[in-house]
Backbone bond lengths (Angstrom), bond angles and torsions (degrees), N, CA, C in turn:
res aa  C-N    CA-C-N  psi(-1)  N-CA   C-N-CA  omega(-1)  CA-C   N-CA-C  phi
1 X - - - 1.444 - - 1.514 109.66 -
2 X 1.404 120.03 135.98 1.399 117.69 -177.17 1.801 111.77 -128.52
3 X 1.540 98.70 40.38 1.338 104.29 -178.27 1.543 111.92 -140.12
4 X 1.747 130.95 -177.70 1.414 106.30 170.57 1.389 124.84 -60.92
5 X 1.256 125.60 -7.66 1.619 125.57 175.55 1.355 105.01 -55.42
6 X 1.782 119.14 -8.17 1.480 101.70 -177.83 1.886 111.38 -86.77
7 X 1.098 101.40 -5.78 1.330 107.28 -178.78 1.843 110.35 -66.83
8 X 0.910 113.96 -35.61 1.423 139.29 173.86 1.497 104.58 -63.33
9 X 1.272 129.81 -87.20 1.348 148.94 163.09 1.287 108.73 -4.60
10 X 2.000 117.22 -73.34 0.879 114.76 157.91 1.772 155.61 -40.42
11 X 1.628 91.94 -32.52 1.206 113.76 165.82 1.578 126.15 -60.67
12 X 1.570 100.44 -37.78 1.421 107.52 -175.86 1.545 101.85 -81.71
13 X 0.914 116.39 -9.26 1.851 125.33 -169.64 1.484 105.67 -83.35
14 X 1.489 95.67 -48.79 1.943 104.51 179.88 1.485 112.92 -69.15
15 X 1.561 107.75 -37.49 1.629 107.11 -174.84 1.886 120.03 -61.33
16 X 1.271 132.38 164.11 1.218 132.99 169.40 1.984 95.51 -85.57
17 X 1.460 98.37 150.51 1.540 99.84 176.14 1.368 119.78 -63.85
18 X 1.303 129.30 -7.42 1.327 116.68 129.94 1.188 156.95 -54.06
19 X 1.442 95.67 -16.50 1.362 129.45 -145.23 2.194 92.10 -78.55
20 X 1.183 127.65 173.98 1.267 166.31 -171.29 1.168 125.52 -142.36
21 X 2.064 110.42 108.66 0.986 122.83 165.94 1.395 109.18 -101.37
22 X 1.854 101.51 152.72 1.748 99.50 -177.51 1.190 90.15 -128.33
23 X 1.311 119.69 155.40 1.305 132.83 -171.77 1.809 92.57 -142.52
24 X 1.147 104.80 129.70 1.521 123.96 -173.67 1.298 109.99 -124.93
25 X 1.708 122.07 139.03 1.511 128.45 174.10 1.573 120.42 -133.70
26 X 1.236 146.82 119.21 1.213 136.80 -109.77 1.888 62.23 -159.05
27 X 1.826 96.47 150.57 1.544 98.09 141.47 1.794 89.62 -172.86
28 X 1.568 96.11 140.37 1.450 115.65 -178.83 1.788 96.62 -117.16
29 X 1.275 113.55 160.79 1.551 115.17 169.92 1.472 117.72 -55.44
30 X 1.387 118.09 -33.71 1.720 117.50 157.97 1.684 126.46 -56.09
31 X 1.221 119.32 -53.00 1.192 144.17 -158.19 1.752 133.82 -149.98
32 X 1.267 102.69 151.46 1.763 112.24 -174.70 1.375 77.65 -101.44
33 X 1.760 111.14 144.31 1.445 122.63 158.55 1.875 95.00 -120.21
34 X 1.784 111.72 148.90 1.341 107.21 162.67 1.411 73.56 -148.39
35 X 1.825 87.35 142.94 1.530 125.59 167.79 1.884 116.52 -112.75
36 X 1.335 100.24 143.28 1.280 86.82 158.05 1.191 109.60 -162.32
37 X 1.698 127.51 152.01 1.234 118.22 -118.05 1.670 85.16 -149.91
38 X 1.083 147.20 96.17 1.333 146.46 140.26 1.838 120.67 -70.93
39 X 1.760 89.98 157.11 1.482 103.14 -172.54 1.887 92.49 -101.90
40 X 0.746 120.26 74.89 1.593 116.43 -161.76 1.615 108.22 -116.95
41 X 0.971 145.35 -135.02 1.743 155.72 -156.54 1.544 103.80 -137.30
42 X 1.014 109.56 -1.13 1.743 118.64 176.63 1.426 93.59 75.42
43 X 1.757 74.93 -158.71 1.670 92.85 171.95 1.615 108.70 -137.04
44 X 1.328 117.59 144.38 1.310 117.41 -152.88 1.677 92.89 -83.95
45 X 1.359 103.69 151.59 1.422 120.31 159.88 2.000 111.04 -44.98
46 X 1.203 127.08 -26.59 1.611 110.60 -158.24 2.007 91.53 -108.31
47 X 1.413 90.29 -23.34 2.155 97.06 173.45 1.652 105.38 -78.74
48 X 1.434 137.98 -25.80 1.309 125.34 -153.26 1.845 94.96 -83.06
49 X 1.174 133.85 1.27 1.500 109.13 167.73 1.547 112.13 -112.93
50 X 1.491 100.33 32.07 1.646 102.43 -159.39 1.884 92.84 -132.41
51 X 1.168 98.34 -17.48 1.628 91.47 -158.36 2.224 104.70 -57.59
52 X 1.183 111.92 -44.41 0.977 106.28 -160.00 1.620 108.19 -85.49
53 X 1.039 105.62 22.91 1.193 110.53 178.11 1.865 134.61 -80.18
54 X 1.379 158.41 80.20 0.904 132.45 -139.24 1.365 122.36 -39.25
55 X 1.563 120.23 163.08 1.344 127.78 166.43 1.685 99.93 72.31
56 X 1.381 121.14 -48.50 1.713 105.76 178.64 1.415 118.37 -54.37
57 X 1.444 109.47 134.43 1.526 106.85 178.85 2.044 73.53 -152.10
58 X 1.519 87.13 166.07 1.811 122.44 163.03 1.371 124.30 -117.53
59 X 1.682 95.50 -11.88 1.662 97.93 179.94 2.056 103.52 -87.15
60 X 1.118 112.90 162.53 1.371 133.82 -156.26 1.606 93.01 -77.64
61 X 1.398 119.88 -46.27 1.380 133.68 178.22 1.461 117.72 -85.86
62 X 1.355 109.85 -42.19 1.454 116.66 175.30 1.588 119.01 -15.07
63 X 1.476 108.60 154.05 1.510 117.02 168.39 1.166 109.05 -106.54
64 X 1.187 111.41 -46.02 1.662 123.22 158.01 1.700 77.20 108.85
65 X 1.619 140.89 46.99 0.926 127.83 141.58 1.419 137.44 -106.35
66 X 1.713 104.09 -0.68 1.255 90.89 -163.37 1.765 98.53 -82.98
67 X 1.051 139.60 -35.73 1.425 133.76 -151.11 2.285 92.89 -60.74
68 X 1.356 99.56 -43.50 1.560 125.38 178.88 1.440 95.46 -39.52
69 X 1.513 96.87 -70.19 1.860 87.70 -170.18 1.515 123.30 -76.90
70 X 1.478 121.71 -16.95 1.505 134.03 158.83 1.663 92.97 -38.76
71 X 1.178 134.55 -72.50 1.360 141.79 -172.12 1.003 122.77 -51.58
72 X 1.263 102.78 -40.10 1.846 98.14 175.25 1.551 110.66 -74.75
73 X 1.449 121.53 -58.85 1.217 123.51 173.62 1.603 121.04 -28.50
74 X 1.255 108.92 -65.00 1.632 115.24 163.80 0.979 135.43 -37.65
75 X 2.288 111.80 -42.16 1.382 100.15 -169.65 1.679 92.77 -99.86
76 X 1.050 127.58 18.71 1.376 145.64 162.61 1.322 116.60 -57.19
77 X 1.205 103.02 -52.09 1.837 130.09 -172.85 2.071 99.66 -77.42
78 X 1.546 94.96 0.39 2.019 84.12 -148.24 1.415 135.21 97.61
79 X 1.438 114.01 -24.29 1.368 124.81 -156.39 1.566 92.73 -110.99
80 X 1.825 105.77 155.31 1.463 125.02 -174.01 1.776 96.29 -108.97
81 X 1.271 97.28 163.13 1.515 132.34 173.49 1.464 105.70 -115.13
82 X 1.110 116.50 128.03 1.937 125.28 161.14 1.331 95.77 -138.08
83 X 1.616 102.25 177.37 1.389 113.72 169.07 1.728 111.47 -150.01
84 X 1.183 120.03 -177.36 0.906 115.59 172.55 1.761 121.61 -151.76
85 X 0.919 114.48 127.62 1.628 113.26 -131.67 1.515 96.97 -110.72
86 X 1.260 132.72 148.87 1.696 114.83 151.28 1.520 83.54 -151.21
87 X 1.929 109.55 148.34 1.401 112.12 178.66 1.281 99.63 -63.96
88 X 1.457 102.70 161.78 1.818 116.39 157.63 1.404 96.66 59.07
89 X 1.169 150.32 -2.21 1.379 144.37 -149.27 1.460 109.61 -123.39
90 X 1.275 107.51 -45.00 1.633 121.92 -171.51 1.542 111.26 128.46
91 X 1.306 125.18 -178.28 1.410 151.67 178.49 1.765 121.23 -137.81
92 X 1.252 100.17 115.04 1.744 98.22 155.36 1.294 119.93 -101.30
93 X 0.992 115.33 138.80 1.347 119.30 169.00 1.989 109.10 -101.17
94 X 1.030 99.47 164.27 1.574 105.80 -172.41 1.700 119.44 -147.13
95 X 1.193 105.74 88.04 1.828 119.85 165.74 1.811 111.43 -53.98
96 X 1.332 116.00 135.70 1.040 119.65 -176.07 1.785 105.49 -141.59
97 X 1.147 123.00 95.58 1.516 121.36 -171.00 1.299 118.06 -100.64
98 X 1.572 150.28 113.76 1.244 121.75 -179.76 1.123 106.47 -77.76
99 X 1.976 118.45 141.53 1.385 108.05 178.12 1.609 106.46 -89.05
100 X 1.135 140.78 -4.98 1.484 117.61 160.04 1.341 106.06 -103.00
101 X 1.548 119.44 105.94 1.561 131.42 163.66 1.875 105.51 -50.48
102 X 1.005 133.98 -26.09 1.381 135.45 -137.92 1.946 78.63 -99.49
103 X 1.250 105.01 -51.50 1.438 110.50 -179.58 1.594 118.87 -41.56
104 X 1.221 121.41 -47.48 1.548 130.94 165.97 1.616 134.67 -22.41
């Protein structure tokens, strides 16, 4: 996947099959926010300045592009990517779009 659907994808990948993904949709008169929120292995302290980087991945199969192209697409639109990480705990990630481009 080379769009935000990979944020999702990933999520279900990190979680245990018990596990719970949340997917969140936010909208203020500035901006669309989407969250999404896995119960997964986090993300380690020595990967979080590396993740969005092309080609880096941790998964066994990984290309290590999708988080890369999530980013571009977004800051394409104007809008940022963060996340928010805790080990063993899980990760959100957080879409931020302004809805008037013209405003910029």
């Amino acid at each position: 996947m080379t769009d935000p659907s990979n944020l999702v994808a990933n999520a279900i990948q990190a979680s245990s099959k018990d596990g719970e993904v949340l997917v969140k949709t936010r909208r203020s008169d500035a901006e669309a926010l989407l969250e999404v929120t896995d119960q997964g292995y986090g993300i380690s302290e020595e990967d979080r300045e590396k993740i969005f980087q092309p080609f880096f991945s941790t998964k066994k199969q990984g290309t290590g592009l999708g988080l890369a192209n999530v980013k571009r697409i977004v800051e394409a639109q104007g809008g940022k990517v963060a996340f928010h990480a805790n080990k063993n705990k899980g990760t959100t990630f957080v879409i931020t779009v302004p809805l008037d481009r013209q405003k910029q």
